[in-house]
C-alpha positions in Angstrom: 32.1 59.7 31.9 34.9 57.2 32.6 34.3 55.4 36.0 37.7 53.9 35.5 40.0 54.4 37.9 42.9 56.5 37.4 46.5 54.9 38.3 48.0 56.8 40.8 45.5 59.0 41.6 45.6 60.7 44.8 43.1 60.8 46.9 42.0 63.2 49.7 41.3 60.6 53.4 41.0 63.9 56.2 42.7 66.2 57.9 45.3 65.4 59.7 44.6 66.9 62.9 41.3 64.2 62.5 44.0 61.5 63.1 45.4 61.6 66.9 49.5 61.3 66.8 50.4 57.5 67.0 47.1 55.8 65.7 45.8 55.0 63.2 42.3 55.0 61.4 40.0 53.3 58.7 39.0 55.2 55.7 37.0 54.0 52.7 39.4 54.8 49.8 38.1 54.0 46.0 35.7 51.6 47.8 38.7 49.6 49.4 39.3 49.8 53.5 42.9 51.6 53.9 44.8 52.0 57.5 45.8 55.3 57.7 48.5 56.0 60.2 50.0 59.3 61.4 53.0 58.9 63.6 54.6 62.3 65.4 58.0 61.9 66.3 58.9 65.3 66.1 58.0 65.4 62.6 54.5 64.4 61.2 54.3 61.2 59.1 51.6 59.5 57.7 51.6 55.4 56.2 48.8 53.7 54.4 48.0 50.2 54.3 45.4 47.3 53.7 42.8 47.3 56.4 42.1 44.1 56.5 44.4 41.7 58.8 44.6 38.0 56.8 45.7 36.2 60.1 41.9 37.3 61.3 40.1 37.5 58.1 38.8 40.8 60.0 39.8 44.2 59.2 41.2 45.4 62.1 44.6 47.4 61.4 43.8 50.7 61.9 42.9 49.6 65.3 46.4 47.9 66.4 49.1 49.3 68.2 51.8 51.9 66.5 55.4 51.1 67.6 59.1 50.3 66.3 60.9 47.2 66.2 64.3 48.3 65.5 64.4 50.5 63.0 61.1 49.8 61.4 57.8 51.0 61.9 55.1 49.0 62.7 51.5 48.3 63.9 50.5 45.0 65.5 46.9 43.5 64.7 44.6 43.7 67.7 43.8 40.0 67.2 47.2 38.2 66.8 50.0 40.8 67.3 51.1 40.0 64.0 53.5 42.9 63.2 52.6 44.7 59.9 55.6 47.0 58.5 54.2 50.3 57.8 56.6 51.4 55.2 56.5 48.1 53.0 53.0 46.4 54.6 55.3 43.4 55.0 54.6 40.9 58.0 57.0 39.9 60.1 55.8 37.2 61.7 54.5 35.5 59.0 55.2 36.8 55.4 52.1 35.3 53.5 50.4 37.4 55.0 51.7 40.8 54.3 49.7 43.1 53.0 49.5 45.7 50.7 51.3 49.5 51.2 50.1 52.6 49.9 51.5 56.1 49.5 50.6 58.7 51.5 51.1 62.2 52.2 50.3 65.6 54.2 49.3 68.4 52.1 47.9 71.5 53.2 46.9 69.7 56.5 45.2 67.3 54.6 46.0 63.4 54.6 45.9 62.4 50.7 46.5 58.3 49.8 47.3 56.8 46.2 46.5 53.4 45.6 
């Protein structure tokens, strides 16, 4: 049996109605902590990114607050209100420490995540 794991692969995180609209929360994905985000805006979305918040050293993101700044999506750490993009996992106020940004979908009421 190969233990390797597959590129792309997706994998399933919860259903989506386990996720309350605008939060996020922490799943264990491939044995890496991912943010899992759904936003509802009139239309269910759901972003994926690095739990762990390098500001901090903690991992905290799933925790932070889900907003916009202009026309980008974003969630700011619970520890320094560092913005985190949730499209790119790019940081705004300090770029070394962006993180990494995963793809995520809906299907079948589901929440899957590729890393």
């Amino acid at each position: 049996m190969n233990n390797d794991r597959m590129a792309n692969a997706w994998v399933p995180v919860c259903a989506l109605d386990d996720i309350v609209p605008n939060t996020g929360v922490c799943a264990l994905v491939d044995g890496e902590q991912v943010a899992v985000f759904h936003l509802d805006a009139g239309e269910s979305k759901v972003f994926a990114i690095e739990n762990f918040d390098p500001a901090s050293q903690a991992s905290v993101l799933s925790r932070g607050l889900v907003g916009n700044l202009g026309e980008r999506v974003v969630v700011a750490s619970p520890i320094y209100k560092h913005h985190f993009d949730l499209r790119t996992g790019e940081c705004l106020e300090a770029p070394e420490h962006s993180v990494s940004a995963f793809a995520a979908r809906v299907e079948d009421g589901r929440v899957w995540v590729s890393l």
